[in-house]
C-alpha positions as CSV (number, residue, x, y, z in Angstrom):
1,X,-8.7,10.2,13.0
2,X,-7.9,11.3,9.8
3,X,-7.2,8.8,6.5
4,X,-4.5,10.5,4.5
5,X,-6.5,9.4,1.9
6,X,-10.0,10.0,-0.5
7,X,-9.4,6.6,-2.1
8,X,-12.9,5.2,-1.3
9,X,-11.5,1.1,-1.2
10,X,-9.0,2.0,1.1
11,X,-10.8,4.0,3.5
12,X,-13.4,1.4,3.9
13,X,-11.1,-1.0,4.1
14,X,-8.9,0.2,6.9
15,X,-12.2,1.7,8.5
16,X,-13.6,-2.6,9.1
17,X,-10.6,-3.1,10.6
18,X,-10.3,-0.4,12.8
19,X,-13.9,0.0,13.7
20,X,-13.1,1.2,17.4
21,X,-12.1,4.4,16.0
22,X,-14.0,6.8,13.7
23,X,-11.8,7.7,10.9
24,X,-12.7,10.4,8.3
25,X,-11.2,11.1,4.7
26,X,-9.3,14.0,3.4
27,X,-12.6,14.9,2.0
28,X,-14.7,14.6,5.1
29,X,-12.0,16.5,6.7
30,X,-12.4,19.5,4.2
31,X,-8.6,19.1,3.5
32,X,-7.5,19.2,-0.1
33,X,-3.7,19.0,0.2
34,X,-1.6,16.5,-2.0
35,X,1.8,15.3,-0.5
36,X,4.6,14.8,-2.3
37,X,5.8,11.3,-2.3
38,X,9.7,12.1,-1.9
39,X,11.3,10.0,0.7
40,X,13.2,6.9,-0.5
41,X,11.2,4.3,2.1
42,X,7.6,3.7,2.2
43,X,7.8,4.3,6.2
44,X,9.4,7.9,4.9
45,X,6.6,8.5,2.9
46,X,3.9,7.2,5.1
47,X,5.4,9.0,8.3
48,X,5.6,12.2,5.7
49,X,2.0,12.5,4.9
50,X,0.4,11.5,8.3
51,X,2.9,14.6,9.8
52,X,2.1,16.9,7.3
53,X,-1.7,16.1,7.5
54,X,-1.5,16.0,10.9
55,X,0.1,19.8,11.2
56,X,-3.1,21.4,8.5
57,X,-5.8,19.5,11.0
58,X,-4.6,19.0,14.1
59,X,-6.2,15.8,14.4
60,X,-4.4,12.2,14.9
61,X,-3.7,10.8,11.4
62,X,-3.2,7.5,9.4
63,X,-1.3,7.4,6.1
64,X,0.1,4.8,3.8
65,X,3.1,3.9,1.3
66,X,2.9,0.4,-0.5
67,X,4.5,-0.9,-3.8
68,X,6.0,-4.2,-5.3
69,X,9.5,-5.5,-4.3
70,X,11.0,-7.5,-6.7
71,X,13.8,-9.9,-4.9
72,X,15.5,-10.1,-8.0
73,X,15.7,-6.5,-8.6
74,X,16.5,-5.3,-5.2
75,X,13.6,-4.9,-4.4
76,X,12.7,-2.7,-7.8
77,X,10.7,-0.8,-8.0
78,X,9.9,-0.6,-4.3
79,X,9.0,3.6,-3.2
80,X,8.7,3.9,-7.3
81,X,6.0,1.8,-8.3
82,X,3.5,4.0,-9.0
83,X,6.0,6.4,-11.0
84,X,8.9,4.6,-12.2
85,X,7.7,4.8,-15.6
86,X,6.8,8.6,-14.9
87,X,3.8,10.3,-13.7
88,X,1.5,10.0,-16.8
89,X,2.2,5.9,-17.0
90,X,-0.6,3.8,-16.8
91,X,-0.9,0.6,-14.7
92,X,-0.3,-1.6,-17.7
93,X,2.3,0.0,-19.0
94,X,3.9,-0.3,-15.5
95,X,2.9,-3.9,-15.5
96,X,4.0,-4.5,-18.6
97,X,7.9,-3.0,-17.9
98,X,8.0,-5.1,-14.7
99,X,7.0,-8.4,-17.2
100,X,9.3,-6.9,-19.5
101,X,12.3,-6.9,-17.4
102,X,11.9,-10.4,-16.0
103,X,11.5,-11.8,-19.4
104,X,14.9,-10.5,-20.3
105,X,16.8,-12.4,-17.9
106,X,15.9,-16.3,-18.5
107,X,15.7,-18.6,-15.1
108,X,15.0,-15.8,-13.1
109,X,13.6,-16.2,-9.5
110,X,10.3,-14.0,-9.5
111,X,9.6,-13.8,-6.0
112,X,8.3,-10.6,-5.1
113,X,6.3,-8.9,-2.1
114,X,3.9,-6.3,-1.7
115,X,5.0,-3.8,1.2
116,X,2.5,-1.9,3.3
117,X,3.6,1.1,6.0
118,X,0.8,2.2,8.0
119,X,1.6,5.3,10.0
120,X,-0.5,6.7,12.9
121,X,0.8,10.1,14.0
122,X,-1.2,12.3,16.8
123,X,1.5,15.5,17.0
124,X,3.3,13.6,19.9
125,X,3.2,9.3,19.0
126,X,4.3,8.0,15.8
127,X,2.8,3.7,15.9
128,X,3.8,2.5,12.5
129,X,1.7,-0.6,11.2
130,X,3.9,-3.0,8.6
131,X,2.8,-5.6,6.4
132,X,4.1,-8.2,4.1
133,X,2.5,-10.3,1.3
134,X,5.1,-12.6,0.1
135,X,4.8,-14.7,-3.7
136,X,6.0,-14.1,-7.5
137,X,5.5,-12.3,-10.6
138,X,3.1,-14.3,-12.7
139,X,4.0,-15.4,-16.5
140,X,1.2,-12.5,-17.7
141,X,-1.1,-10.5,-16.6
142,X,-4.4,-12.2,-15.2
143,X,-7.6,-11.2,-13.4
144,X,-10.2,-7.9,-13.5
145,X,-10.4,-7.2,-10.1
146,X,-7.8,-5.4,-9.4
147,X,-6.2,-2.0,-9.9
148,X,-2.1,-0.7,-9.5
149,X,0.0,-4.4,-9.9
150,X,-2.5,-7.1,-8.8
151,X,-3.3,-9.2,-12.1
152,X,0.6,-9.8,-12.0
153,X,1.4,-10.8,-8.1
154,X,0.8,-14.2,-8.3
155,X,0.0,-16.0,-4.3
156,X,1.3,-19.3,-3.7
157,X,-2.6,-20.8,-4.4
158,X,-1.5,-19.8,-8.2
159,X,-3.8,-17.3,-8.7
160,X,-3.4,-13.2,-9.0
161,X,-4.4,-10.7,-6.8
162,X,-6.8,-9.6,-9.5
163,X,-7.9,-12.8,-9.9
164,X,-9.6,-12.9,-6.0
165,X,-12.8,-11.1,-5.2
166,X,-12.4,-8.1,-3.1
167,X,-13.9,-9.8,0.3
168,X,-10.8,-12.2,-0.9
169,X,-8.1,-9.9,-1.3
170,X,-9.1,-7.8,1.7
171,X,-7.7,-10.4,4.0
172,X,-4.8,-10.9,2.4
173,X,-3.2,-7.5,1.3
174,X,-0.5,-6.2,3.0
175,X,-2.3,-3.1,3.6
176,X,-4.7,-5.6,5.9
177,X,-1.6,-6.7,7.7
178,X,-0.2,-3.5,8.2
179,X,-3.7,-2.3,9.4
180,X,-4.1,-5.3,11.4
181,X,-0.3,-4.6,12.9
182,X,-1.5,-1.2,14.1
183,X,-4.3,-2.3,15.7
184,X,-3.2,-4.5,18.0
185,X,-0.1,-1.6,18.4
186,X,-3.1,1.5,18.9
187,X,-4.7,-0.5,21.7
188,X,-1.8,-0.7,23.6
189,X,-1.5,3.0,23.3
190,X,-5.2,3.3,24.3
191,X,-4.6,1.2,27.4
């Protein structure tokens, strides 16, 4: 299978999990093809790239679509966390607007979850994968081990992802959930 992906954490990441398969980069694949991240649901983004992936190789794919929900937002800025700011934003700028926006509005809930869609696609069979990290929007930003929103997603132990080490995080991200959710869906298709 192909990882609609050359992020080198993720693939190893997804790649533990589901160790019954062999999964490949975009890279290892020899594809260099960027999808456009249009659709207005990370399922419609996820299901977008592992089709279109899917149609240059010909060979079963796996894409993603994650972001931060913000309860009190609607779930802001949901398919748009990566690019709400715009495409040349950096993470703490992005971090800092989301801080930003809760500090105007006193009393605030700041519950918030991380949303994973993991979509496996083989020209025929679409299994989607979904997982959910549920906790907050911390006071600041906190931690160094992190990348995208994790040293302001506060768990319910009080600390950020950025503040856990990787071996840490990896079993609690909602992309491990989703990946975990498609496993145990894939083996039923294997059966």
């Amino acid at each position: 299978m192909i990882l609609a992906t050359n992020n080198v954490g993720k693939l190893r990441e997804i790649k533990k999990i589901l160790e019954d398969f062999e999964i490949i980069s975009l890279k290892e694949a020899g594809i260099d093809h960027e999808v456009e991240e249009d659709q207005d649901s990370f399922y419609g983004n996820a299901s977008k790239k592992a089709r279109e992936i899917y149609e240059i190789s010909k060979i079963p794919t796996i894409a993603d679509d994650s972001g931060l929900c913000v309860d009190a937002f609607d779930g802001w800025p949901g398919v748009y966390t990566a690019r709400f700011l715009g495409e040349g934003s950096t993470r703490e700028e992005r971090n800092q607007a989301i801080l930003d926006r809760l500090s105007e509005t006193k009393g605030i809930d700041r519950k918030a979850r991380v949303m994973c869609y993991l979509v496996y696609y083989d020209g025929e069979v679409e299994v989607v994968g979904i997982g959910e990290l549920i906790g907050k929007i911390a006071l600041k930003a906190r931690g160094e081990n992190g990348f995208g929103f994790d040293d302001i997603f506060e768990l319910e132990n009080g600390k950020t992802l950025a503040e856990l080490s990787p071996e840490e995080k990896n079993v609690v991200s909602a992309r491990y959930l989703a990946t975990l959710d498609l496993k145990e869906k894939l083996k039923v298709l294997k059966k």
